[in-house]
N, C-alpha and C positions, 0 to 999 in steps of 0.2 A: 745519316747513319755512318759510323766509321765503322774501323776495319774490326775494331774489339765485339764490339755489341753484334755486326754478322756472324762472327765466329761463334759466341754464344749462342745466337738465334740457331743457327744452321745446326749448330752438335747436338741443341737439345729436340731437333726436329719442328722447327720452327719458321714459319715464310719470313723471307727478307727483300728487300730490293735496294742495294748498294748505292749510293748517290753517285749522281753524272758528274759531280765539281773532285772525284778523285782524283791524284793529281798524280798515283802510280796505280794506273790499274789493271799493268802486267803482274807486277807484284802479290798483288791484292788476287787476281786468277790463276797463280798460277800457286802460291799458298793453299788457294778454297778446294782446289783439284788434287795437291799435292794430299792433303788432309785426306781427300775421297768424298768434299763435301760439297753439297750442289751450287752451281755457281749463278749467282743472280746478279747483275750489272744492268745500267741503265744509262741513257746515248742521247744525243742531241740529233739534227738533222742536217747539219753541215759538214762539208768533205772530210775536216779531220775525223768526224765521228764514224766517216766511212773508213777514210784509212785504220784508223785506229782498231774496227773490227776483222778488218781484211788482216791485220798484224796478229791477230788475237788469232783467228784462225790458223794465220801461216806457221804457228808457233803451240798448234794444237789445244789450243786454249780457248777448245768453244764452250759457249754459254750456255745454260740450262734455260736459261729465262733471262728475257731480254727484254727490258724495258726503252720503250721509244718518250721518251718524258720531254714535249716541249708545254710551252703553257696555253696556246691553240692548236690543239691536236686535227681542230678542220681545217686542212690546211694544205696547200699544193706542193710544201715540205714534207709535208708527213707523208702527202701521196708517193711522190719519188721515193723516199727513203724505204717505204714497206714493198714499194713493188721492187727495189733494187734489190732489199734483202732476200725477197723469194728468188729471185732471178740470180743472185749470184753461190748462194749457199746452198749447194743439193742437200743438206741436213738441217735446216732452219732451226736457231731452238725456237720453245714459247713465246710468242711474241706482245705482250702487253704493250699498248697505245693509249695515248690520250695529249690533255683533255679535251671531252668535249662538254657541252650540257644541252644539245636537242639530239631528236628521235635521227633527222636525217645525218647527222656528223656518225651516230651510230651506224646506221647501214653504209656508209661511204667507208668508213673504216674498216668494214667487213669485206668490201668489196676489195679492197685498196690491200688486206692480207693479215688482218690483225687477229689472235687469237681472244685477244681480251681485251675490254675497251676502260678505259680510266673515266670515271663522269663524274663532274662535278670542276666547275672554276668559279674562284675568288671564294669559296667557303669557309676554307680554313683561318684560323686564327689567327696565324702571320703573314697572311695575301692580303695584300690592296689594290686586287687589280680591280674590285667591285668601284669601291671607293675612287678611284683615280681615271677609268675607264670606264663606269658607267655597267658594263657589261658581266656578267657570271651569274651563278645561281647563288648567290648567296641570300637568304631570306627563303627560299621556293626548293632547299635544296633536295628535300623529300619527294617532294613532286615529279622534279625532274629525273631524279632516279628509274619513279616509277614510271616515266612516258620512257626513258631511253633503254628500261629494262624490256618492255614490251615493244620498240622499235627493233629489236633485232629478227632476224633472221633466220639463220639457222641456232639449231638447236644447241649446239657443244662452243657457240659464242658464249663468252663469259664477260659479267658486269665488273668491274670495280667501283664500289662507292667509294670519293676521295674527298675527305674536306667535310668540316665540322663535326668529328665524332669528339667529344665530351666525356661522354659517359659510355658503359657499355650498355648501358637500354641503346643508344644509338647505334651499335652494330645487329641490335637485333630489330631495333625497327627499318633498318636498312638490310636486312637480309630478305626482309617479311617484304618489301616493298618489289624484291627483284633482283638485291645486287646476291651476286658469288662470292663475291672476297671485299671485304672492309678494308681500306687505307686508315689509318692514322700516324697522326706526328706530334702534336701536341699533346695528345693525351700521355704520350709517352717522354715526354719533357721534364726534364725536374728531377730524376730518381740519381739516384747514389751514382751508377753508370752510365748515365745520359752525356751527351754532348756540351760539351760547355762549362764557363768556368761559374766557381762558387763564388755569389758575394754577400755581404750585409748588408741589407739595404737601413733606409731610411730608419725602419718600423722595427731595426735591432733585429730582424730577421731574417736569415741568410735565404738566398734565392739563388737561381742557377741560369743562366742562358738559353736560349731560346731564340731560333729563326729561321726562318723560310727558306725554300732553296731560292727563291726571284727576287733576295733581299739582297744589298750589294754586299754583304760580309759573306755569304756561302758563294756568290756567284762572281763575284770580282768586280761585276760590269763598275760605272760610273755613269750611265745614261738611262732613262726605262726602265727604272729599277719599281719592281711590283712586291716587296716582303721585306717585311719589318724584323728587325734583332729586340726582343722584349725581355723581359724577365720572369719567372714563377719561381712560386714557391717551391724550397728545396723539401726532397722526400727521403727521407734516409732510408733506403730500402732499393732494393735493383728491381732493374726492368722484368727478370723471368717469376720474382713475386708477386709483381702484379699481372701479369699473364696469367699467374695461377689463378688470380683473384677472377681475370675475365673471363674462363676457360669454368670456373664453378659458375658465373653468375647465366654464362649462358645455358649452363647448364641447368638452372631451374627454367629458364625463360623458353625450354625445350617442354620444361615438365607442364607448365601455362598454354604452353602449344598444343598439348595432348597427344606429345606421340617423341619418340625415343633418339631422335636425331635431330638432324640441321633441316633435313628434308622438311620436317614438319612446319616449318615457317611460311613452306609456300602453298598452304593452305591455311593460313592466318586470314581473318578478314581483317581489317584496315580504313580508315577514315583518317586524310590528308585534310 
C-alpha cells in the first residue's frame, strides 16, 4: 500500500496498515498526524526497526497501530521485539503480530504482548512460501483460522485472517469461522488506484501489477525470496468503489445471518 491509497483509506474512515518496505516513513507519519489521521505503520524485527521506532517516538510521531509483519511470526524475533515494545514505550499503541498458522504460535503471541495476531502463511496469491517451503496453510486455510481463533486466550485478543481472500463470501466465511478483521491484497489489485503499472498484455488486454511483500521487487532482498510480481486484469474503477461493493455485500450476508450486525456471524454454524 503507498502513501496515496492510506490517505484515501484513512479520510474516508477506513482500516489501513502501511507497508514495512517504505522507504520515508517519517514522512509518511508525520503527514498521517499532521492531517489528524490515524497512523497505521508496520516493522520488521531487526535493530533498525527498533531504532527507527525509538526515532518515530523521539520525534512524537507515535503510532496508532503498529504492525510487527515478519513472515514467521513464531519466532524468538518476534518474542524480543513485542516484549522490547511493551518494555520500552509507557504508551504502546495496538500491536498486531504475525504470522502464524497453529493454535500454540497463537497463545505464545499473546503471552509474548500482542493485541492481534495475523494467521494465515503461504495463502495468499503472490506467496510461495507453501510451494518452495513445504510449510503454510495454504489449501487448510479455513481450518486453521478456526483452531487458531479458538486457541486464544483472552477475550479482547483479536484474530486477523491473512491470505486467500478472493471474493467477499471469503471475509464472511472467515469472520463466521473466528477472525476480527479480514487482511487482503489481492483482491484489491488491479483497480484504477492500485499500486502498480498498466500494461497490455498478450490478449490486447491491459492488466496492472501485482506482488507480494516477500517478492524481491517490494522487498529488495536477492536471496529467500518467497512472493511473485504477476499480472491482473485492469478494473477501471477505484478501490473505495469496490469497498462499497464489499461493505453492501456484507451487508446481506448479515441479513442470511439473521441478525443486524457483524456480531451475528458468530453464531453462524459452519462445516469446514
Amino acid at each position: 500500500m503507498n502513501d496515496s491509497i492510506a490517505l484515501k483509506l484513512a479520510r474516508s474512515g477506513h482500516f489501513y496498515i502501511h507497508n514495512r518496505f517504505h522507504k520515508n516513513i517519517f514522512d509518511f507519519s508525520r503527514k498521517m498526524i499532521t492531517a489528524g489521521l490515524p497512523l497505521s505503520i508496520s516493522i520488521g524485527v531487526n535493530d533498525a526497526d527498533c531504532k527507527m521506532l525509538e526515532n518515530l517516538y523521539e520525534h512524537y510521531l507515535h503510532p496508532n497501530i503498529l504492525t510487527i509483519d515478519i513472515a514467521h511470526g513464531h519466532s524468538v524475533k518476534m518474542e524480543s521485539m513485542l516484549k522490547w515494545i511493551r518494555a520500552t514505550f509507557p504508551n504502546p499503541p495496538f500491536i498486531i503480530a504475525g504470522n502464524v498458522s497453529t493454535a500454540e504460535g497463537v497463545k505464545d503471541l499473546e503471552l509474548w504482548g500482542a493485541d492481534c495476531i495475523k494467521v494465515g502463511i503461504g495463502p495468499g496469491s503472490a506467496c510461495t512460501t507453501y510451494t518452495a517451503t513445504g510449510f503454510g496453510s495454504r489449501g487448510m486455510q479455513a481450518s486453521v483460522i478456526a483452531e487458531c481463533a479458538a486457541a486464544r486466550m483472552k477475550p479482547l485478543t483479536m484474530i486477523m485472517a491473512d491470505g486467500g481472500i478472493k471474493d467477499p463470501g471469503d471475509i464472511v466465511k472467515s469472520l463466521v469461522l473466528g477472525a476480527d478483521i479480514v487482511m487482503a491484497g489481492g483482491m484489491f489489485s488491479g483497480f484504477k488506484d492500485s499500486p502498480g503499472e498498466i500494461v497490455r498484455g498478450y490478449d490486447g488486454k491491459l492488466h496492472k501489477e501485482f506482488w507480494g511483500s516477500a517478492s524481491a521487487f517490494q522487498s529488495g532482498k536477492k536471496n529467500r525470496i518467497e512472493g511473485t510480481k504477476n499480472f491482473v486484469a485492469y478494473k477501471d474503477r477505484p478501490i473505495l468503489e469496490e469497498l462499497t461493493y464489499i461493505k453492501e455485500c456484507l451487508q446481506s450476508a448479515i441479513s442470511y445471518g439473521g441478525g443486524s450486525d457483524l456480531e451475528c456471524f458468530k453464531d453462524v454454524k459452519y462445516i469446514v
